[in-house]
HTML snippet that shows the backbone in 3Dmol.js (N, CA, C, O; Angstrom):
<script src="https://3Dmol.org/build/3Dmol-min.js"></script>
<div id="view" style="width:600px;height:400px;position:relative"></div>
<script>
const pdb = `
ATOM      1  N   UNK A   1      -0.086  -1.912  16.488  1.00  0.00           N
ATOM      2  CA  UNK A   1       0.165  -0.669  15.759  1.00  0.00           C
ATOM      3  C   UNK A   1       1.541  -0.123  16.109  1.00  0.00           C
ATOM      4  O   UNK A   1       1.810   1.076  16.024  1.00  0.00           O
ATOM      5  N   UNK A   2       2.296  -0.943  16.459  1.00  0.00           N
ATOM      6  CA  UNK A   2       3.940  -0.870  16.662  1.00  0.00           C
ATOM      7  C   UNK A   2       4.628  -0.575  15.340  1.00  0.00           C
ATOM      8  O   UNK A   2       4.488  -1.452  14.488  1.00  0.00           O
ATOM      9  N   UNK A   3       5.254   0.356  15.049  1.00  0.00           N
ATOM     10  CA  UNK A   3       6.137   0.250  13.723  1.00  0.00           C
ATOM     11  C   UNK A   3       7.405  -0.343  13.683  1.00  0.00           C
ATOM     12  O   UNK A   3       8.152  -0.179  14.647  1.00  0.00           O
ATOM     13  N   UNK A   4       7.802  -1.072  12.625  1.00  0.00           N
ATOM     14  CA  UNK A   4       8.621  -2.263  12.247  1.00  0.00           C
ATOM     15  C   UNK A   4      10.015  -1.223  12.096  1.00  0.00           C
ATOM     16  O   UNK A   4      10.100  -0.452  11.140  1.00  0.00           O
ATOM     17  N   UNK A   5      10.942  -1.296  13.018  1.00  0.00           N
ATOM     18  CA  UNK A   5      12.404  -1.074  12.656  1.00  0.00           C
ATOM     19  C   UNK A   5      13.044  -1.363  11.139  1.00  0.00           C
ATOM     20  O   UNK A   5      13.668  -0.546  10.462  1.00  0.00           O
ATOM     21  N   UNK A   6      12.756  -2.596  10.823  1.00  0.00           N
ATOM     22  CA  UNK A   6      13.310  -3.420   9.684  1.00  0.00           C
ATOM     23  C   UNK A   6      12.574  -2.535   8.784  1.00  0.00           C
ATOM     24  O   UNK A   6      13.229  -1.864   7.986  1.00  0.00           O
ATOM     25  N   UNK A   7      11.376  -2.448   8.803  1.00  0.00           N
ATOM     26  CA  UNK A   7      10.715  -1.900   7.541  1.00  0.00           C
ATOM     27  C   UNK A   7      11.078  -0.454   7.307  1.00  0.00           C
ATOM     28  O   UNK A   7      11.482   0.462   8.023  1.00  0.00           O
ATOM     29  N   UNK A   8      10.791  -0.595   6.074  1.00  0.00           N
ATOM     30  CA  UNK A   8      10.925   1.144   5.705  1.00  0.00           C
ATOM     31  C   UNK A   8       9.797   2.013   5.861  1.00  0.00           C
ATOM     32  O   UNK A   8       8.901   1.539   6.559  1.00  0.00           O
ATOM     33  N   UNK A   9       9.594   3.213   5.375  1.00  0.00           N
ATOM     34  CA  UNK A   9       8.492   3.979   6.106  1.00  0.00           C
ATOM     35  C   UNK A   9       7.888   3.952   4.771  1.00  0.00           C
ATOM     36  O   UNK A   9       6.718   4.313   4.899  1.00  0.00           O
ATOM     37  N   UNK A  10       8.123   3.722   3.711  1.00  0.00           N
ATOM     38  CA  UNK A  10       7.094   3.326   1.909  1.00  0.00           C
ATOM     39  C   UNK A  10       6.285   2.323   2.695  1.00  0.00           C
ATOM     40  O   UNK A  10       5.143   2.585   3.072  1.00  0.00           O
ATOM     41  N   UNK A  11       7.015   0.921   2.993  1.00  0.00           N
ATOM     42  CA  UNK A  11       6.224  -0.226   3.632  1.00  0.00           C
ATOM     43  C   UNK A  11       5.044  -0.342   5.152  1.00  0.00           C
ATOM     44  O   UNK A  11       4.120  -1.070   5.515  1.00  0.00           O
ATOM     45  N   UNK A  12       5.613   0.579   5.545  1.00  0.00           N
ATOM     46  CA  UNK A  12       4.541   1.161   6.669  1.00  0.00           C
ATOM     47  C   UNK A  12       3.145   1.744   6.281  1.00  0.00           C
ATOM     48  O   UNK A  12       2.024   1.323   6.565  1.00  0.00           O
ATOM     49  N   UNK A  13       3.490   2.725   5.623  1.00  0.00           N
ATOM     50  CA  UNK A  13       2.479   3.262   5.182  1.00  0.00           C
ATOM     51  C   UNK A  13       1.587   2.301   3.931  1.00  0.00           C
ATOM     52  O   UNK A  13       0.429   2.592   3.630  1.00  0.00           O
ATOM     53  N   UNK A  14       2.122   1.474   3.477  1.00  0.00           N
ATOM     54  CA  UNK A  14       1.766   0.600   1.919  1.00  0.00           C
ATOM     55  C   UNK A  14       0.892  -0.759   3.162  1.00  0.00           C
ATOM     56  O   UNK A  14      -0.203  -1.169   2.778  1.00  0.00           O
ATOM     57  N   UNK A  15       1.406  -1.289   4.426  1.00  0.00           N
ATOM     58  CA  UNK A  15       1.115  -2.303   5.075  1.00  0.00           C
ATOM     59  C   UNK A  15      -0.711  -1.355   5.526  1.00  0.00           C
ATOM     60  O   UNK A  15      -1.700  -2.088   5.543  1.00  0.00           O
ATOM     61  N   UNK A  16      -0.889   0.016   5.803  1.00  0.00           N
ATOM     62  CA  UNK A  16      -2.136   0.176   6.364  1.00  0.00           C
ATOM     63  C   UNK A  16      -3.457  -0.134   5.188  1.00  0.00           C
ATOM     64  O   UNK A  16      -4.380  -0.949   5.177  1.00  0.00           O
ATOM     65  N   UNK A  17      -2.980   1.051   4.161  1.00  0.00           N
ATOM     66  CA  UNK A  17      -4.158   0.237   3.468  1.00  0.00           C
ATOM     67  C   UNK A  17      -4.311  -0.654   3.053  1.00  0.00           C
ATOM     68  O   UNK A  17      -5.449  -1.122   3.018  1.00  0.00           O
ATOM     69  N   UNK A  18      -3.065  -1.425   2.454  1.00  0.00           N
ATOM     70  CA  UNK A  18      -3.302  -3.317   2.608  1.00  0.00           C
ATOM     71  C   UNK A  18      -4.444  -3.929   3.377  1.00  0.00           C
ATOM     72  O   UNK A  18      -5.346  -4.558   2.824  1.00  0.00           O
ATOM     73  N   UNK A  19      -4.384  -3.763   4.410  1.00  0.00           N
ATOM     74  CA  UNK A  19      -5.302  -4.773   5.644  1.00  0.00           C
ATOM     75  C   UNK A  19      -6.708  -3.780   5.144  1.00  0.00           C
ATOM     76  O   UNK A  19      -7.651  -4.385   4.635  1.00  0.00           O
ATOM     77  N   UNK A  20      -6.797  -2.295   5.306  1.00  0.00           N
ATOM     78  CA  UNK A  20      -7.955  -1.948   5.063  1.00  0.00           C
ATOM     79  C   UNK A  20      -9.226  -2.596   3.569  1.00  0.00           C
ATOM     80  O   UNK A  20     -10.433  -2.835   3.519  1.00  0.00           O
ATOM     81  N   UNK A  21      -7.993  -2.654   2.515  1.00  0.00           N
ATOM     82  CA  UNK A  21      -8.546  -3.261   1.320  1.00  0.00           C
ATOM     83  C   UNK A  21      -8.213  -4.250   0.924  1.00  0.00           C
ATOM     84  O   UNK A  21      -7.784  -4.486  -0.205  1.00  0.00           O
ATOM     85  N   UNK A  22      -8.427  -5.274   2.159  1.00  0.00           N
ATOM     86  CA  UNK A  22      -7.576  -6.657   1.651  1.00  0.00           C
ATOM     87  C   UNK A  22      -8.548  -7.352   1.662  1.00  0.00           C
ATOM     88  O   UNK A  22      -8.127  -8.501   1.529  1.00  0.00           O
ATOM     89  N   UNK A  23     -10.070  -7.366   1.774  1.00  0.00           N
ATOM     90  CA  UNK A  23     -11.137  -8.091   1.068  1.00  0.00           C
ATOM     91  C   UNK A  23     -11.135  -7.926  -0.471  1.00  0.00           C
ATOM     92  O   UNK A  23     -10.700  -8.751  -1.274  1.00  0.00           O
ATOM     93  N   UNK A  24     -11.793  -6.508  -0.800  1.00  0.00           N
ATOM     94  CA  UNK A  24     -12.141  -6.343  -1.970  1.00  0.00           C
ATOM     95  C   UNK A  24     -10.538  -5.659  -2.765  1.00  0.00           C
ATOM     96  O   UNK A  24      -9.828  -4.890  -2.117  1.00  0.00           O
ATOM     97  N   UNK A  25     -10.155  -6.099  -4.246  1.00  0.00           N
ATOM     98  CA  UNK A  25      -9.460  -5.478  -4.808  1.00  0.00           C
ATOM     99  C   UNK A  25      -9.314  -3.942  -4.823  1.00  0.00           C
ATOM    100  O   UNK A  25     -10.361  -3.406  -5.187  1.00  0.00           O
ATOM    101  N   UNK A  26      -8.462  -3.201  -4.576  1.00  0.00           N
ATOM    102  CA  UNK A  26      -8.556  -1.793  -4.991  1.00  0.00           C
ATOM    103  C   UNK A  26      -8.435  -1.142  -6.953  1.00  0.00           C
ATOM    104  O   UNK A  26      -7.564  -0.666  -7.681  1.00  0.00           O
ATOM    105  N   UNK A  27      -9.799  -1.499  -7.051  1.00  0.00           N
ATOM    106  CA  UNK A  27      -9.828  -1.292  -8.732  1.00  0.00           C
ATOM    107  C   UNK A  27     -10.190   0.367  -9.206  1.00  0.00           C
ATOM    108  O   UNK A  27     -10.293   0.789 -10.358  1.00  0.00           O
ATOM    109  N   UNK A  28     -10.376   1.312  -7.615  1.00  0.00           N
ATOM    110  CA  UNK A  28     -10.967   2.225  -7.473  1.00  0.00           C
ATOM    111  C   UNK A  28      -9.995   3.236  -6.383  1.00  0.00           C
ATOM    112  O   UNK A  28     -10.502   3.668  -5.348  1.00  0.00           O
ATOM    113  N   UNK A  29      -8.831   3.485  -6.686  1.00  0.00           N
ATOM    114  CA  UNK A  29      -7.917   4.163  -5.806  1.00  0.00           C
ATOM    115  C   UNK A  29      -8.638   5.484  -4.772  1.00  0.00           C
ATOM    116  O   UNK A  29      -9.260   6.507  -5.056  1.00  0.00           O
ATOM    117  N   UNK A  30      -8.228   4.912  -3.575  1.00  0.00           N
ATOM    118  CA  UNK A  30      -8.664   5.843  -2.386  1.00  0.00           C
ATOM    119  C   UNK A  30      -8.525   6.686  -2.495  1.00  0.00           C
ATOM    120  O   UNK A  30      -7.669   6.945  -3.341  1.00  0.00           O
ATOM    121  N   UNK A  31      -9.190   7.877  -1.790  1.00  0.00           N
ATOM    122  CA  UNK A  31      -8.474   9.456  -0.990  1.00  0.00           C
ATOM    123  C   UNK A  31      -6.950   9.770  -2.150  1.00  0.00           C
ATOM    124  O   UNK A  31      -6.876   9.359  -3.308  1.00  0.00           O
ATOM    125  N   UNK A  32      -6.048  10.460  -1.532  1.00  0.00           N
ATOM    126  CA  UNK A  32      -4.833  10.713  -2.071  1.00  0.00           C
ATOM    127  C   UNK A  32      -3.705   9.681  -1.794  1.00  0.00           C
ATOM    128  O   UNK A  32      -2.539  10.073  -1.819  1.00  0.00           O
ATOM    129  N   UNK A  33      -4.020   8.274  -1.509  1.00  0.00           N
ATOM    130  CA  UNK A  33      -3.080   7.171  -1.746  1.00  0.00           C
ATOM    131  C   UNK A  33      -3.281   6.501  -2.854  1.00  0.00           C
ATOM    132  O   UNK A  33      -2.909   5.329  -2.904  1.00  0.00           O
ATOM    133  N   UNK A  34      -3.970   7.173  -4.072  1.00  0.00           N
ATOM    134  CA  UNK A  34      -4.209   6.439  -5.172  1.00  0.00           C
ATOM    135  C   UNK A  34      -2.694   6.262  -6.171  1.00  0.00           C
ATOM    136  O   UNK A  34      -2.315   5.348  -6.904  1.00  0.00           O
ATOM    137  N   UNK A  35      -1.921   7.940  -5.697  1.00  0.00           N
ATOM    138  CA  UNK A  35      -0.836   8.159  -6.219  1.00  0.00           C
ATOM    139  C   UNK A  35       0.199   6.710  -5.872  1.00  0.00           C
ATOM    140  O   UNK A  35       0.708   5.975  -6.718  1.00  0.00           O
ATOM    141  N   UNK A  36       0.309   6.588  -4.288  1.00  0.00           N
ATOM    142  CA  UNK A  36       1.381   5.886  -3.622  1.00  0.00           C
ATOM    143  C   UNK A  36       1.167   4.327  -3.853  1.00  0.00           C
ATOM    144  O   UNK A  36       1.992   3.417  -3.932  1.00  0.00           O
ATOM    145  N   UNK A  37      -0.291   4.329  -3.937  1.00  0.00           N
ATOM    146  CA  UNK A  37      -1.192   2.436  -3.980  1.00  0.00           C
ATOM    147  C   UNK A  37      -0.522   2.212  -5.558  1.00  0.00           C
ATOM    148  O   UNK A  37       0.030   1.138  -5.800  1.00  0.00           O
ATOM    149  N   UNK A  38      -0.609   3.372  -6.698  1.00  0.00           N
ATOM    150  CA  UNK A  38      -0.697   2.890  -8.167  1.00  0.00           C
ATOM    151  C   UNK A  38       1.216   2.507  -8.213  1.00  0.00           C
ATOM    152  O   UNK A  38       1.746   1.652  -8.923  1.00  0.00           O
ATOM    153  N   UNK A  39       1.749   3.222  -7.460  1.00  0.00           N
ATOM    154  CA  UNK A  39       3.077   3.447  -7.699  1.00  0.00           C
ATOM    155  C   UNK A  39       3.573   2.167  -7.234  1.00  0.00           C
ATOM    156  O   UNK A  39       4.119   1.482  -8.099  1.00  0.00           O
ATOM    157  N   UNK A  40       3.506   1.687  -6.057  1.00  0.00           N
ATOM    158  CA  UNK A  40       3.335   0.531  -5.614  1.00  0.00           C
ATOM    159  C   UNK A  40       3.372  -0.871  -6.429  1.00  0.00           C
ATOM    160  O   UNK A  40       4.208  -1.773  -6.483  1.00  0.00           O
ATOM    161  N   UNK A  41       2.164  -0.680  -7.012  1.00  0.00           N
ATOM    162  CA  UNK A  41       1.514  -1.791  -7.408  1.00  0.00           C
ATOM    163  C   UNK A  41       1.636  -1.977  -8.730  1.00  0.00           C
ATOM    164  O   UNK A  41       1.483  -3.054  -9.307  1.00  0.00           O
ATOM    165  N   UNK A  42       2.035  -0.477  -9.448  1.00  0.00           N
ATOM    166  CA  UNK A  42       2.783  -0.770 -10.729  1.00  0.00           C
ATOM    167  C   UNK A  42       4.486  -1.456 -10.322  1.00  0.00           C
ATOM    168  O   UNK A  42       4.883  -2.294 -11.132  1.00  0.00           O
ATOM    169  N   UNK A  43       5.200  -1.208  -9.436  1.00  0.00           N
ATOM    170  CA  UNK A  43       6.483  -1.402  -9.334  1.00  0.00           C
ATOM    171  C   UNK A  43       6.255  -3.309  -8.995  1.00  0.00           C
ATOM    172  O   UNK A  43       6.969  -4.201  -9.455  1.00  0.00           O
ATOM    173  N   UNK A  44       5.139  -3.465  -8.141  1.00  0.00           N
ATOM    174  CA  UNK A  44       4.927  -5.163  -7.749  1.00  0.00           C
ATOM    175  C   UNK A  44       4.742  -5.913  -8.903  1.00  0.00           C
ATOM    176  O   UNK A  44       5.168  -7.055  -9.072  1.00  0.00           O
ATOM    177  N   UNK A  45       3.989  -5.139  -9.830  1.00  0.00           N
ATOM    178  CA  UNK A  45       3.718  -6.157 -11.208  1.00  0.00           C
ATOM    179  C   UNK A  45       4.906  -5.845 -12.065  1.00  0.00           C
ATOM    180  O   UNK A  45       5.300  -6.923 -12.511  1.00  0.00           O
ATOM    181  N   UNK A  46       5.316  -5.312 -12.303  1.00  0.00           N
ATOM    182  CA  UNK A  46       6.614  -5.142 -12.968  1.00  0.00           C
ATOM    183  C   UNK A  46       7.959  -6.168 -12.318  1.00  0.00           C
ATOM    184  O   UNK A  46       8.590  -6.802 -13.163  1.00  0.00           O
ATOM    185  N   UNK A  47       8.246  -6.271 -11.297  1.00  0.00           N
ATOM    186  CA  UNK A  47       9.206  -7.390 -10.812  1.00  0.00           C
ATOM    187  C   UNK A  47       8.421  -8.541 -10.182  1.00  0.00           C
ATOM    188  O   UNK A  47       9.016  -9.524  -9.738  1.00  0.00           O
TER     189      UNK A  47
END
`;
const viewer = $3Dmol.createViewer("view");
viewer.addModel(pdb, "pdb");
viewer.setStyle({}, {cartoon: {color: "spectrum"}});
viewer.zoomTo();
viewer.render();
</script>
């Protein structure tokens, strides 16, 4: 639970719930990271 120099603090925070929902797809956005997960993950499918 060391934070990454290299990384940025979007990717820090984007790396926790990763591992938390990295069984099942997130088809059902969490708590108030639904904003940051959709933003994300619209910007990943787009490039």
């Amino acid at each position: 639970m060391q934070p990454v120099k290299t990384t940025p603090l979007f990717a820090v925070g984007y790396q926790k719930p990763q591992q938390t929902h990295n069984v099942q797809p997130v088809k059902q956005p969490p708590c108030s990271q639904s904003d940051t997960l959709s933003l994300i993950r619209l910007l990943m499918c787009s490039s």
